[in-house]
Predicted model as a PDB file, atoms N, CA, C, CB and O in Angstrom, pLDDT in the B-factor column:
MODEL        1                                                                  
ATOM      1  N   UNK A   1      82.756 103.425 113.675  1.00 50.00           N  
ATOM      2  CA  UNK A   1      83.923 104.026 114.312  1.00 50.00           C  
ATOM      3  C   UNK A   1      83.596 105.475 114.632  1.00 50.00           C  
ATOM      4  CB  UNK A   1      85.188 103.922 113.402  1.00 50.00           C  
ATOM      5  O   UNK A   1      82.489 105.944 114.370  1.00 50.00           O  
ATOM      6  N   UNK A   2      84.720 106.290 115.291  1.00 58.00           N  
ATOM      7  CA  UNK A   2      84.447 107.470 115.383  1.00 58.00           C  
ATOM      8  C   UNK A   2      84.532 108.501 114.880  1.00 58.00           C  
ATOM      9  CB  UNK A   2      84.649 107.658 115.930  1.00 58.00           C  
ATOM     10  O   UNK A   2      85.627 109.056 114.784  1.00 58.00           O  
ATOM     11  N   UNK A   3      83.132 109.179 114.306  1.00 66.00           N  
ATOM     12  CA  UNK A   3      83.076 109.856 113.347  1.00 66.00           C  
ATOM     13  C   UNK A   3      84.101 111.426 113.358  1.00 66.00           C  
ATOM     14  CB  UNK A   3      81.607 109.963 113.251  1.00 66.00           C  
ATOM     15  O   UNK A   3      84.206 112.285 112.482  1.00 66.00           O  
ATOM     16  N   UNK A   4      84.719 111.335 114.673  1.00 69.00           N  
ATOM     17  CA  UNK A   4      85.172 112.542 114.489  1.00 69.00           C  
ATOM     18  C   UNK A   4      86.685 112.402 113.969  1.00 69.00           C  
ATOM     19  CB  UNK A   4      84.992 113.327 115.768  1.00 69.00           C  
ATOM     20  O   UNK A   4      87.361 113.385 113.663  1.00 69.00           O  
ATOM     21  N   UNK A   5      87.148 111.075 113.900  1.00 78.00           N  
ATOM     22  CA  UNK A   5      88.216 110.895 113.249  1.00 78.00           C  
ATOM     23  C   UNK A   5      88.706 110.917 112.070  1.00 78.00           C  
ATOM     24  CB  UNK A   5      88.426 110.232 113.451  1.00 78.00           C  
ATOM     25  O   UNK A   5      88.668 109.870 111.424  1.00 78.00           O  
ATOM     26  N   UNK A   6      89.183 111.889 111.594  1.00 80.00           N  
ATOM     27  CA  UNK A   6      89.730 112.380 110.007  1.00 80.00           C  
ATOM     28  C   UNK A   6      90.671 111.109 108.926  1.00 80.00           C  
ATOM     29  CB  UNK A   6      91.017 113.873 110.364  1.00 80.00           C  
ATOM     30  O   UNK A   6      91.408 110.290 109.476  1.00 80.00           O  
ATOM     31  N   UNK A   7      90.576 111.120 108.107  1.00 84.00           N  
ATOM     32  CA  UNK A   7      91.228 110.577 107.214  1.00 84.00           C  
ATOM     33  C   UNK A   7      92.491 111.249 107.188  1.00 84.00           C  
ATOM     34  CB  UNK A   7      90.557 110.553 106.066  1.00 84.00           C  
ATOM     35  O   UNK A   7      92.393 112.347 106.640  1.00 84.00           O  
ATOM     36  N   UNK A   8      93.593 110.986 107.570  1.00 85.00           N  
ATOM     37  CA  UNK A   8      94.811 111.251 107.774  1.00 85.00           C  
ATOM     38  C   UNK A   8      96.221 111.178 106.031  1.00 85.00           C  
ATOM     39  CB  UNK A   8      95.001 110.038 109.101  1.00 85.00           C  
ATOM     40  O   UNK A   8      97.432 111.393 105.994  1.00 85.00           O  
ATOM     41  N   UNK A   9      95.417 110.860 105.139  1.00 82.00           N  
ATOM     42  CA  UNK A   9      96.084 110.680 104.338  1.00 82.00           C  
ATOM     43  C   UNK A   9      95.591 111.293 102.533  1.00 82.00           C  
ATOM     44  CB  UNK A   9      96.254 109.315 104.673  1.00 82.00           C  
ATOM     45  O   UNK A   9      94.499 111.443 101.985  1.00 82.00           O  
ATOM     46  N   UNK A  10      96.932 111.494 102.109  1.00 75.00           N  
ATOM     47  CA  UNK A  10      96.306 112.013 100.541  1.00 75.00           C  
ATOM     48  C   UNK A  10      95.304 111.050  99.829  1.00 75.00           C  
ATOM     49  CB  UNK A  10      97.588 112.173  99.380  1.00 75.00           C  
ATOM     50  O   UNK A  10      95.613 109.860  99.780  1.00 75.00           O  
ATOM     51  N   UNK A  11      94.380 111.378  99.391  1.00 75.00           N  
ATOM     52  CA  UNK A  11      94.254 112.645  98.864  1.00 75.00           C  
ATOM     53  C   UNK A  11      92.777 113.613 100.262  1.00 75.00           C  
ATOM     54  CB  UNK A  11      93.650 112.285  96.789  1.00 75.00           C  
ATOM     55  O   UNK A  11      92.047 114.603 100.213  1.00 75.00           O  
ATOM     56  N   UNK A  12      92.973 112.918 100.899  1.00 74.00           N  
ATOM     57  CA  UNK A  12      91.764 113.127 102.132  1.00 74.00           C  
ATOM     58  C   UNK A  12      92.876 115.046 102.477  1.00 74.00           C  
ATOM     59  CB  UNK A  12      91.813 111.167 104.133  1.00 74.00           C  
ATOM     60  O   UNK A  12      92.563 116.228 102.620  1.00 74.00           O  
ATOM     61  N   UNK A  13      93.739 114.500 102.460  1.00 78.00           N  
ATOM     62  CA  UNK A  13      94.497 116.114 103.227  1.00 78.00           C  
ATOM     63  C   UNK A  13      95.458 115.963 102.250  1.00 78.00           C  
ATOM     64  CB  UNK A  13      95.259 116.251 105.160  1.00 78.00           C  
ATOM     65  O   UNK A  13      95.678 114.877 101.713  1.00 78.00           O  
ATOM     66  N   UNK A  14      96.441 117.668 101.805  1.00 72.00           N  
ATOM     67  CA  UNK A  14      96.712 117.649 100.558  1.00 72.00           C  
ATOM     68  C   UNK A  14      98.133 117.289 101.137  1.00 72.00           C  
ATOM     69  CB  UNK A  14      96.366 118.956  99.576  1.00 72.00           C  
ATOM     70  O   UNK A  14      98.819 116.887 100.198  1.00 72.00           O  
ATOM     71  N   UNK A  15      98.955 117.274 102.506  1.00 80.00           N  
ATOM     72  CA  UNK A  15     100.187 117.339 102.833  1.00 80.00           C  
ATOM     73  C   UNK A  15     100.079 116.126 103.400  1.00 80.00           C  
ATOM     74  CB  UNK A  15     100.693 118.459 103.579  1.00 80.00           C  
ATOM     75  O   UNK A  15      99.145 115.336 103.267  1.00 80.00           O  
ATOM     76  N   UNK A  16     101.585 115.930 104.376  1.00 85.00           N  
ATOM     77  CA  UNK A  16     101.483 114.456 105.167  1.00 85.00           C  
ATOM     78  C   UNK A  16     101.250 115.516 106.646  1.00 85.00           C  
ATOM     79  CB  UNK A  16     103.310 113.065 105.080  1.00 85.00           C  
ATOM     80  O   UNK A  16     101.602 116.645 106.986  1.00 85.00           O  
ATOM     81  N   UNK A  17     100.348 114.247 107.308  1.00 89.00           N  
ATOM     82  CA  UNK A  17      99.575 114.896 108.682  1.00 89.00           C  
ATOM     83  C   UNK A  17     100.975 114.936 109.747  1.00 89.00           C  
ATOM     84  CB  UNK A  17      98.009 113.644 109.434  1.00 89.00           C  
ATOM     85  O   UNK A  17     102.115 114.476 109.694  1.00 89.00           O  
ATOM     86  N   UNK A  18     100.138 115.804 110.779  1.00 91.00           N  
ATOM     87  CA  UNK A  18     101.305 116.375 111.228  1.00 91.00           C  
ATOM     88  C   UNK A  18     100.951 115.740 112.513  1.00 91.00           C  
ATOM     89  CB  UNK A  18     101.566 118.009 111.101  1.00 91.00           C  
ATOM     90  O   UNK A  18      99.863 115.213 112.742  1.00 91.00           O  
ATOM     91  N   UNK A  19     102.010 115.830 113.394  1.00 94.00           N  
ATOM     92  CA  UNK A  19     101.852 115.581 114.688  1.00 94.00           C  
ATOM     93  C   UNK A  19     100.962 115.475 115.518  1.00 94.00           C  
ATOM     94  CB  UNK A  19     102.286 116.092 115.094  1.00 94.00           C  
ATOM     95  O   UNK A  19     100.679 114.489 116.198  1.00 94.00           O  
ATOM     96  N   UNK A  20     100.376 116.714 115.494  1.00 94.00           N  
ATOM     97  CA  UNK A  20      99.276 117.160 116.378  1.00 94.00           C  
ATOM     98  C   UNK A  20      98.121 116.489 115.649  1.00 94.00           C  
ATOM     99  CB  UNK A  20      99.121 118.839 116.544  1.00 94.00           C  
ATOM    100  O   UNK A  20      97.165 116.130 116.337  1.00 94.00           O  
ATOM    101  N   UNK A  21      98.093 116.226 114.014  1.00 93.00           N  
ATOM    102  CA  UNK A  21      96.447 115.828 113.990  1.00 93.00           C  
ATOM    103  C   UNK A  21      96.386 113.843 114.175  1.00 93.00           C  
ATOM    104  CB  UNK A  21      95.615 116.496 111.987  1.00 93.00           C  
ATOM    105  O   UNK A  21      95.377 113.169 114.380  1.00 93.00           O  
ATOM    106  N   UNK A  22      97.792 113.361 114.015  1.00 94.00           N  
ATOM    107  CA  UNK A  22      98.090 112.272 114.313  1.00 94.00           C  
ATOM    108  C   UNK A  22      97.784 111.689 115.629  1.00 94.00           C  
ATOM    109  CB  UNK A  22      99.159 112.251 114.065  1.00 94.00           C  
ATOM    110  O   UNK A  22      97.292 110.588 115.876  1.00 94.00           O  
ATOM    111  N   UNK A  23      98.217 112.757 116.549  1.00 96.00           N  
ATOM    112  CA  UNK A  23      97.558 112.652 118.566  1.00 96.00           C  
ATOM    113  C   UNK A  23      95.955 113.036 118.665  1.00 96.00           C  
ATOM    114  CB  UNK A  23      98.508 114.230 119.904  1.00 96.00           C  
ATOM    115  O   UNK A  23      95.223 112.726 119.605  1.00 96.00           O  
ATOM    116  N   UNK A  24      95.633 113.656 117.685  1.00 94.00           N  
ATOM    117  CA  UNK A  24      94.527 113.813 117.923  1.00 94.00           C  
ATOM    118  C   UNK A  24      93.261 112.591 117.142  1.00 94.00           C  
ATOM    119  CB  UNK A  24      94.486 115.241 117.576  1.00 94.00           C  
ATOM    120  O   UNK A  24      92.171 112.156 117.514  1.00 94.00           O  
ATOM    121  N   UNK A  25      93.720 112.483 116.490  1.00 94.00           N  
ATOM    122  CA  UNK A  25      93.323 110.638 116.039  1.00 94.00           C  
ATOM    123  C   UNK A  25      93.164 109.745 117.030  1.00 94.00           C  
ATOM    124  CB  UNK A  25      94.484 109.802 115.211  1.00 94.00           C  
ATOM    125  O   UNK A  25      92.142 109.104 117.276  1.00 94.00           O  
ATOM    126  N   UNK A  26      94.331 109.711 117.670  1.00 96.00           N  
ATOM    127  CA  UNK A  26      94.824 109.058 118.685  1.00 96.00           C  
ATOM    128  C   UNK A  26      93.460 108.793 120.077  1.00 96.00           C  
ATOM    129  CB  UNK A  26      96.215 110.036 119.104  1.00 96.00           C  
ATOM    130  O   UNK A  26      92.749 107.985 120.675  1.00 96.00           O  
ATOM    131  N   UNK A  27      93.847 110.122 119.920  1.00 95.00           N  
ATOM    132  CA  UNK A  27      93.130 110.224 121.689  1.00 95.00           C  
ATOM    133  C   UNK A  27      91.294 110.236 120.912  1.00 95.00           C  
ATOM    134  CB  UNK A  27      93.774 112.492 123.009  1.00 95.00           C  
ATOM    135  O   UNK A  27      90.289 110.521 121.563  1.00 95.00           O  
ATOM    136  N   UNK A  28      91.303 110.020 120.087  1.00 95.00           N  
ATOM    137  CA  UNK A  28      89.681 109.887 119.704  1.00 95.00           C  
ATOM    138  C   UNK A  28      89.549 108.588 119.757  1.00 95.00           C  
ATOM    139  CB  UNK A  28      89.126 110.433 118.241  1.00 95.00           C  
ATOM    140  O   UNK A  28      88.485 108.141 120.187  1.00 95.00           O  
ATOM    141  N   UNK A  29      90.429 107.833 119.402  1.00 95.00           N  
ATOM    142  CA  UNK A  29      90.259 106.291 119.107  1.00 95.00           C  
ATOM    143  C   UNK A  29      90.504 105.604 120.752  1.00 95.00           C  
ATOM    144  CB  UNK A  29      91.626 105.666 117.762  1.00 95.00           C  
ATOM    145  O   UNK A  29      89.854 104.669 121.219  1.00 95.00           O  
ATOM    146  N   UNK A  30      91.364 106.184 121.285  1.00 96.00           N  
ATOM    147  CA  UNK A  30      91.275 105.746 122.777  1.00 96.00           C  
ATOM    148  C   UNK A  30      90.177 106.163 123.656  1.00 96.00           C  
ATOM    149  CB  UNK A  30      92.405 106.181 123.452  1.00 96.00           C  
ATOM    150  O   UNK A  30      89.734 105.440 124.549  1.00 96.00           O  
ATOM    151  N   UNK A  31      89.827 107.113 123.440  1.00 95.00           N  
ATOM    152  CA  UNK A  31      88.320 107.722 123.957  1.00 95.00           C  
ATOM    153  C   UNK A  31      87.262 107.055 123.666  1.00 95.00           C  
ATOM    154  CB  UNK A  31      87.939 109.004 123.447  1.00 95.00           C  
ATOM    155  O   UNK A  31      86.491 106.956 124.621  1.00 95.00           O  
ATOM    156  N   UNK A  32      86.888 106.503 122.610  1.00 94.00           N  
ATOM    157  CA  UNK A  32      85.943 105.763 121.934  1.00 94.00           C  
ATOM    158  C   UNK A  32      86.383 104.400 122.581  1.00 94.00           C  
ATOM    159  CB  UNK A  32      85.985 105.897 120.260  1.00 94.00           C  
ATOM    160  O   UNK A  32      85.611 104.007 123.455  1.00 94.00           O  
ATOM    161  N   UNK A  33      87.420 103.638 122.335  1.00 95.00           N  
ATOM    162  CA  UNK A  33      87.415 102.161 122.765  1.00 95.00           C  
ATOM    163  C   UNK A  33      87.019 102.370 124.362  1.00 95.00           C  
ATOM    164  CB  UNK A  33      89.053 101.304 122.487  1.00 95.00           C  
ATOM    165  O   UNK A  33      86.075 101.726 124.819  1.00 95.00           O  
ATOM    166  N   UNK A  34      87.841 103.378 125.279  1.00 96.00           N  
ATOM    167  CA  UNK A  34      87.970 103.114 126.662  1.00 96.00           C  
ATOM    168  C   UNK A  34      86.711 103.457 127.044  1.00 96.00           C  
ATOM    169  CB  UNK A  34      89.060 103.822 127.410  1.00 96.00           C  
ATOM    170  O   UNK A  34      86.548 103.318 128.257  1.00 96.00           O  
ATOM    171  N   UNK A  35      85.529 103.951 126.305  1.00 95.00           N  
ATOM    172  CA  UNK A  35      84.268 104.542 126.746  1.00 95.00           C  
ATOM    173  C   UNK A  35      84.560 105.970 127.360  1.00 95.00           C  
ATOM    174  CB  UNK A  35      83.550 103.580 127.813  1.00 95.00           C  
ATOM    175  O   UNK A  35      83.586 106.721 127.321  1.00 95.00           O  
ATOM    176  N   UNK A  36      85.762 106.513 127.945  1.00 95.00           N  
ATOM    177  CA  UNK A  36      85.983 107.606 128.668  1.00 95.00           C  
ATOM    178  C   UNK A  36      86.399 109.125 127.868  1.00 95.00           C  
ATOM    179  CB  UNK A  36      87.033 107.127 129.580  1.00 95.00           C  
ATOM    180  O   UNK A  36      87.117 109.281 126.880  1.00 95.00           O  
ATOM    181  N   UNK A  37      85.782 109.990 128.556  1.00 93.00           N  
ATOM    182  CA  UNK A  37      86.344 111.471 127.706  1.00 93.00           C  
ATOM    183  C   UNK A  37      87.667 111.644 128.213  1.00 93.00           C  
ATOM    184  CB  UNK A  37      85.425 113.041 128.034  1.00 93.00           C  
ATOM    185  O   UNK A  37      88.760 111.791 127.665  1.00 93.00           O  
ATOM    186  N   UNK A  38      87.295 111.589 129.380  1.00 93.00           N  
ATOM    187  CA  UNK A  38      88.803 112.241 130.525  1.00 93.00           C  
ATOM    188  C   UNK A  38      89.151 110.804 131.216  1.00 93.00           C  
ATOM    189  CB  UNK A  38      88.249 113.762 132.198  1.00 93.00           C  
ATOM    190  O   UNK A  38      88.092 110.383 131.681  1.00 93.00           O  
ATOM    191  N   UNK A  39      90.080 109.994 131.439  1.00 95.00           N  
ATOM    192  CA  UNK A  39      89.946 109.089 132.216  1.00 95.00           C  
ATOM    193  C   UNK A  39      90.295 109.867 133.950  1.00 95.00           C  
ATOM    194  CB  UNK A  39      90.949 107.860 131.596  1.00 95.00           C  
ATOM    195  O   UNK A  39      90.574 111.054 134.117  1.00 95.00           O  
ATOM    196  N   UNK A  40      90.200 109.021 134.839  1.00 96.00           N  
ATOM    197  CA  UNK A  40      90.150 109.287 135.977  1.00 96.00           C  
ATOM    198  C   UNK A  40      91.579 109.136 136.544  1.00 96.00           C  
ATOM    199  CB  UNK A  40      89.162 108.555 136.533  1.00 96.00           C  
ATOM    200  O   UNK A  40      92.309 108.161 136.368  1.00 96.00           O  
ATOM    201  N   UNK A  41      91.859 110.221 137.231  1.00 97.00           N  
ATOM    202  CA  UNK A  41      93.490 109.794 138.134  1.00 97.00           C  
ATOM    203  C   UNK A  41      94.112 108.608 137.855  1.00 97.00           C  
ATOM    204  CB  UNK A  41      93.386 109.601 139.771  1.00 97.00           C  
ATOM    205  O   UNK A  41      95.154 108.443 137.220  1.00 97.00           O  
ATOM    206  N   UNK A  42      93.322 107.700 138.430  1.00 97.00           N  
ATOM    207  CA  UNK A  42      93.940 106.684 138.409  1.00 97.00           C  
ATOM    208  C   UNK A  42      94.082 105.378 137.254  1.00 97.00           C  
ATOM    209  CB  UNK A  42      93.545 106.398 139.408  1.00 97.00           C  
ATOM    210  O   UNK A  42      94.519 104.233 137.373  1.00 97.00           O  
ATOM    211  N   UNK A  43      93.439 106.208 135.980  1.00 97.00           N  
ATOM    212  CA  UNK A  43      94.239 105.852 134.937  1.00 97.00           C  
ATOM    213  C   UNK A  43      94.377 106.618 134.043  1.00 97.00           C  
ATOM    214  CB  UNK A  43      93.968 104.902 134.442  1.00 97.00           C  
ATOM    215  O   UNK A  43      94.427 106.291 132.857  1.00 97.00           O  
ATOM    216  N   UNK A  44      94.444 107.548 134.399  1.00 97.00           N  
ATOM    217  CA  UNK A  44      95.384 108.373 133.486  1.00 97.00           C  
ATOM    218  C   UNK A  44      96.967 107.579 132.222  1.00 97.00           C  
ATOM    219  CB  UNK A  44      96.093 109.422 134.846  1.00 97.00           C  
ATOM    220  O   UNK A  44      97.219 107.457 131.023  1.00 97.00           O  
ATOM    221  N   UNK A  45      97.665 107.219 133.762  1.00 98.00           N  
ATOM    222  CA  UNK A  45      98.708 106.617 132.984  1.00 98.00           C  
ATOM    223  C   UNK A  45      98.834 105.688 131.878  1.00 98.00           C  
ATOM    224  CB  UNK A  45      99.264 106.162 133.660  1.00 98.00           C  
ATOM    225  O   UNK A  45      99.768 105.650 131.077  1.00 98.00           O  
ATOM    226  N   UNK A  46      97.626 104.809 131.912  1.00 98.00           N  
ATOM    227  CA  UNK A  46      97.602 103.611 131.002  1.00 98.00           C  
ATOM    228  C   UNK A  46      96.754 104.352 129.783  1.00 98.00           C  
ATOM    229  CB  UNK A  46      96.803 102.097 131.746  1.00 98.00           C  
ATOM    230  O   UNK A  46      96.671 103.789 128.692  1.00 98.00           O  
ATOM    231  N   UNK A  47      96.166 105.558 130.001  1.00 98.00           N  
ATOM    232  CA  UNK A  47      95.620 106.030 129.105  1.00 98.00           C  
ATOM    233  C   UNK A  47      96.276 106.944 128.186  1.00 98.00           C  
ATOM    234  CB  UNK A  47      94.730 106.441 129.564  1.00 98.00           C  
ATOM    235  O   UNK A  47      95.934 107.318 127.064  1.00 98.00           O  
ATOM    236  N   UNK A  48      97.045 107.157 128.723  1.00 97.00           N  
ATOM    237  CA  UNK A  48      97.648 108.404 128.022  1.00 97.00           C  
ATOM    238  C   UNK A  48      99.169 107.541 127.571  1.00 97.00           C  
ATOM    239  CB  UNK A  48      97.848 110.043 129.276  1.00 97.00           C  
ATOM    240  O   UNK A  48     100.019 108.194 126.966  1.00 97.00           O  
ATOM    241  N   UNK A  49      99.432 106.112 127.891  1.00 98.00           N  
ATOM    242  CA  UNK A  49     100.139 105.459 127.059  1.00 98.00           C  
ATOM    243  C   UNK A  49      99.651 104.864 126.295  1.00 98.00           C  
ATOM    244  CB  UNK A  49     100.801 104.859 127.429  1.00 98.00           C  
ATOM    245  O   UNK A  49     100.439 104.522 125.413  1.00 98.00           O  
ATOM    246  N   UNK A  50      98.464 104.465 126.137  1.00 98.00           N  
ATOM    247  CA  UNK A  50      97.277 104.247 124.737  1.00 98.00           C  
ATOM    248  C   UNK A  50      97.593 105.220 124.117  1.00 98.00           C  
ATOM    249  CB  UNK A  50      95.560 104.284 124.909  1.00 98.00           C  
ATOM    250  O   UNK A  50      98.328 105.022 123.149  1.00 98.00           O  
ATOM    251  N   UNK A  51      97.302 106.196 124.330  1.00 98.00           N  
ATOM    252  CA  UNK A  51      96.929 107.402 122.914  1.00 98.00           C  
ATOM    253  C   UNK A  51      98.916 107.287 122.155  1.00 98.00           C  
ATOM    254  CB  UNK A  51      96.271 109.954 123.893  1.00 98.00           C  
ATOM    255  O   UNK A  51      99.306 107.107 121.001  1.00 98.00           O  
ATOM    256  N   UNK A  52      99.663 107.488 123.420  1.00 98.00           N  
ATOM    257  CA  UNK A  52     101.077 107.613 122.720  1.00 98.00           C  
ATOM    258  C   UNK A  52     101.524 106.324 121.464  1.00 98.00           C  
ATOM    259  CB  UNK A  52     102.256 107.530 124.096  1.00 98.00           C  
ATOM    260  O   UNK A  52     102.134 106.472 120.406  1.00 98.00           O  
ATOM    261  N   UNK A  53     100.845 104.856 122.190  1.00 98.00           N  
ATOM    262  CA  UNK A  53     101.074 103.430 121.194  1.00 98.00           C  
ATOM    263  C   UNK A  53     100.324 103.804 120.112  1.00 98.00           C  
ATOM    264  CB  UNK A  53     100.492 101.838 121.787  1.00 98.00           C  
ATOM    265  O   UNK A  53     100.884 103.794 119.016  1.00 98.00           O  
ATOM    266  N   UNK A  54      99.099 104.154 120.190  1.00 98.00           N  
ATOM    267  CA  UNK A  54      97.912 104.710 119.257  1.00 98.00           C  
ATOM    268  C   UNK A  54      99.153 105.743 117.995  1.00 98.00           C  
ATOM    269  CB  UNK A  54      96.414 106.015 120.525  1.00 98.00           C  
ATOM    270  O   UNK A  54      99.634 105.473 116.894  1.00 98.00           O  
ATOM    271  N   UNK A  55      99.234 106.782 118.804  1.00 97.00           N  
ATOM    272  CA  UNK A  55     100.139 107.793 117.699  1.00 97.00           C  
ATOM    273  C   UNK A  55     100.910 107.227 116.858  1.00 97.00           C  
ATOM    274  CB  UNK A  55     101.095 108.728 118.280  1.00 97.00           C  
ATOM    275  O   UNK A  55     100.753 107.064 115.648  1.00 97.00           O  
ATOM    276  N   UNK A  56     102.082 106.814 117.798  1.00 98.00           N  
ATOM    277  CA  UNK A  56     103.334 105.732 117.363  1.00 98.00           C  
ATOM    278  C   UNK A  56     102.657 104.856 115.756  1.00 98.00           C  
ATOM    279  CB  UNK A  56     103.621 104.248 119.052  1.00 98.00           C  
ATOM    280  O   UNK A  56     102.980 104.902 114.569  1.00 98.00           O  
ATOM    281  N   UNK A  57     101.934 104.350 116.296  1.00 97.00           N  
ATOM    282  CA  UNK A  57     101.149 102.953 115.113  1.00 97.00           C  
ATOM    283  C   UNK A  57     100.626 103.464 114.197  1.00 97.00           C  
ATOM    284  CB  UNK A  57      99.888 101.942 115.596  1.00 97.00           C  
ATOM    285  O   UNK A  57     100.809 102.878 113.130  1.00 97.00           O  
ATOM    286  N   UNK A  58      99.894 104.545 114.160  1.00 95.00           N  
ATOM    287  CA  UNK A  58      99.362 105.466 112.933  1.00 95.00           C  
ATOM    288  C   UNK A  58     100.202 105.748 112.183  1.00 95.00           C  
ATOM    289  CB  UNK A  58      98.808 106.670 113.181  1.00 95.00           C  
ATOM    290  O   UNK A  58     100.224 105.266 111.051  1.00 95.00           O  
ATOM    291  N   UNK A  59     101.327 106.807 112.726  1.00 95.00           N  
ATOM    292  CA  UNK A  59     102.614 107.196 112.060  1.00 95.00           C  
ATOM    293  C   UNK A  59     103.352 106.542 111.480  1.00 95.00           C  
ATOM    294  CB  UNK A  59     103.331 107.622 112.652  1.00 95.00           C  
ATOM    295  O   UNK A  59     103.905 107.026 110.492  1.00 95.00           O  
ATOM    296  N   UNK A  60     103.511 105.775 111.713  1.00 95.00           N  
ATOM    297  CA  UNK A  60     104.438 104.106 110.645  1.00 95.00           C  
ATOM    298  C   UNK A  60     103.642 103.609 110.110  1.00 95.00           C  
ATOM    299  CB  UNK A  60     105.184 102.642 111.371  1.00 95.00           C  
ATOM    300  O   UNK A  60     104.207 103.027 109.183  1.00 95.00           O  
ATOM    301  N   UNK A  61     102.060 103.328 110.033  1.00 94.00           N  
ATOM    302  CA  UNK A  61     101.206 103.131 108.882  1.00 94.00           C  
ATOM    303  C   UNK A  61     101.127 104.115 107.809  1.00 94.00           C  
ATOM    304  CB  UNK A  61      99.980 102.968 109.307  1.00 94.00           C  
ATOM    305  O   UNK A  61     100.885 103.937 106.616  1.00 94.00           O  
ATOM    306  N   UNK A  62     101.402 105.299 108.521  1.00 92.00           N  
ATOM    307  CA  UNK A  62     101.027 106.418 107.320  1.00 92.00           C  
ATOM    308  C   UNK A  62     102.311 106.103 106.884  1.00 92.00           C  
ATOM    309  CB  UNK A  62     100.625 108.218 107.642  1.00 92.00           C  
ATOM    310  O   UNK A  62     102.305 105.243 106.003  1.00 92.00           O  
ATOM    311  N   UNK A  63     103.410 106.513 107.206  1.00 91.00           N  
ATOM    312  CA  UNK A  63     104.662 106.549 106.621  1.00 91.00           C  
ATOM    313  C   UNK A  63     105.157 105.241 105.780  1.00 91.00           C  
ATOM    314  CB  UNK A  63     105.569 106.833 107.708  1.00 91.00           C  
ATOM    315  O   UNK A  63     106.265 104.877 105.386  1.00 91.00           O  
ATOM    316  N   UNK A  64     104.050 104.782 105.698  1.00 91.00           N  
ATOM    317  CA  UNK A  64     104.679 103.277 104.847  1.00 91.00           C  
ATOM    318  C   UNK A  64     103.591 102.559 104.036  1.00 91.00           C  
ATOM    319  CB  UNK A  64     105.269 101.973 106.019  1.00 91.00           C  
ATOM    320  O   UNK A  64     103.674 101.559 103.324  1.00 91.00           O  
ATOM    321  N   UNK A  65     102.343 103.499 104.399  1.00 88.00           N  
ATOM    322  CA  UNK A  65     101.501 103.600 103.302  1.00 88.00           C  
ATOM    323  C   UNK A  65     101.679 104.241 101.639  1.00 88.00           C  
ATOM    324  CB  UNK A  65     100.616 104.241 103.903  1.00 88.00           C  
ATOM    325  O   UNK A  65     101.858 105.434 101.395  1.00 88.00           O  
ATOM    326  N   UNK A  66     101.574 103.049 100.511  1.00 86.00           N  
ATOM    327  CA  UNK A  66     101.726 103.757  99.106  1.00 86.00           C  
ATOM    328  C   UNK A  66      99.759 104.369  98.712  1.00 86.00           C  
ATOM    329  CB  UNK A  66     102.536 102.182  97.656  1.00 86.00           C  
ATOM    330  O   UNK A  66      98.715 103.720  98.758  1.00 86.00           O  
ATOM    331  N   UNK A  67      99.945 105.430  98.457  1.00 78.00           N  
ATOM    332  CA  UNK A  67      98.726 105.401  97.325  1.00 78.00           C  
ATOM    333  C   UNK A  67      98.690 105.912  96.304  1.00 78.00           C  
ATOM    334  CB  UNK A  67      97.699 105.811  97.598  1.00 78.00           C  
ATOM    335  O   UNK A  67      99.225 106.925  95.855  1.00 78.00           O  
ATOM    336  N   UNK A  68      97.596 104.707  95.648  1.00 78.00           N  
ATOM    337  CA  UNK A  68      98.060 105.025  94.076  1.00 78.00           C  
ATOM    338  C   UNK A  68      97.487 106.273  93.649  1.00 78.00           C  
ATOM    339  CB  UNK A  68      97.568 103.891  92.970  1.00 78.00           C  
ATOM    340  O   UNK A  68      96.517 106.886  94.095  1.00 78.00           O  
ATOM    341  N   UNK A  69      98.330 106.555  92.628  1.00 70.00           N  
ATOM    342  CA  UNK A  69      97.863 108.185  91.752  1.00 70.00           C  
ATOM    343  C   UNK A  69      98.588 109.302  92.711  1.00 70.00           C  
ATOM    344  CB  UNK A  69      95.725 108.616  91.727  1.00 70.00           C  
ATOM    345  O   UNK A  69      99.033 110.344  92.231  1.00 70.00           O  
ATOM    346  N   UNK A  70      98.648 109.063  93.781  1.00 62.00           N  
ATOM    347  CA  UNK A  70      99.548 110.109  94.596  1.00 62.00           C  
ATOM    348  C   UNK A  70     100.890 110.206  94.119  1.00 62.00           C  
ATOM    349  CB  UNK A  70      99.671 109.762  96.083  1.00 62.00           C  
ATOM    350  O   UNK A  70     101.721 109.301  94.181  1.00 62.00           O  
ATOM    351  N   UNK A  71     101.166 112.012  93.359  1.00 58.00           N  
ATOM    352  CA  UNK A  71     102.138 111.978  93.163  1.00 58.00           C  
ATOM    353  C   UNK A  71     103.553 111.518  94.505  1.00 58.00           C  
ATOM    354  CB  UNK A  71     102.003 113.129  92.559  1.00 58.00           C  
ATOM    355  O   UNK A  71     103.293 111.223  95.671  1.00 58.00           O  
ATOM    356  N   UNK A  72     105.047 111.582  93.873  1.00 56.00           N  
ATOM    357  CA  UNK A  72     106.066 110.532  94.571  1.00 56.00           C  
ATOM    358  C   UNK A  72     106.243 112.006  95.878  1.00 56.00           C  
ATOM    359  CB  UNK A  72     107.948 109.843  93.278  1.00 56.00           C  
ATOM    360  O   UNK A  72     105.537 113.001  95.713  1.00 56.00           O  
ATOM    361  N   UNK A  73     107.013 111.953  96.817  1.00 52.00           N  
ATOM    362  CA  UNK A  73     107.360 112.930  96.983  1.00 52.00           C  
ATOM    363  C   UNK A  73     109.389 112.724  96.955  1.00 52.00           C  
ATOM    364  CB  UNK A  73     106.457 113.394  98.290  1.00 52.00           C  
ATOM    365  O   UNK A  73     110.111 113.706  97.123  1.00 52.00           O  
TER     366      UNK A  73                                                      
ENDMDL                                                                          
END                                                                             
């Protein structure tokens, strides 16, 4: 996978991830599957609704992820 993609969760980061590093997950993992850095005009749109489904799906995994030994909040 792609190595530039962070571990998004305790104890990897000491808080819950924020927005911005959640999109930025995102658009690494869509970058990597689509082969593309920038996609081109003319898909932009389908790309940049990848990264948004991408975000979306992370965020309700994290948020409904338990791990153990992590204190409750």
């Amino acid at each position: 996978m792609c190595r530039s993609i962070k571990t998004l969760r305790p104890p990897a980061i000491p808080e819950d991830a924020t927005e911005e590093e959640i999109r930025a997950a995102a658009l690494q993992y869509v970058r990597k599957v689509s082969g593309f850095r920038a996609p081109a005009a003319h898909n932009r749109e389908v790309f940049d609704r990848a990264v948004d489904a991408v975000a979306e799906a992370t965020a309700e995994l994290l948020a409904g992820l338990e791990v153990r030994g992590a204190r409750a909040s």
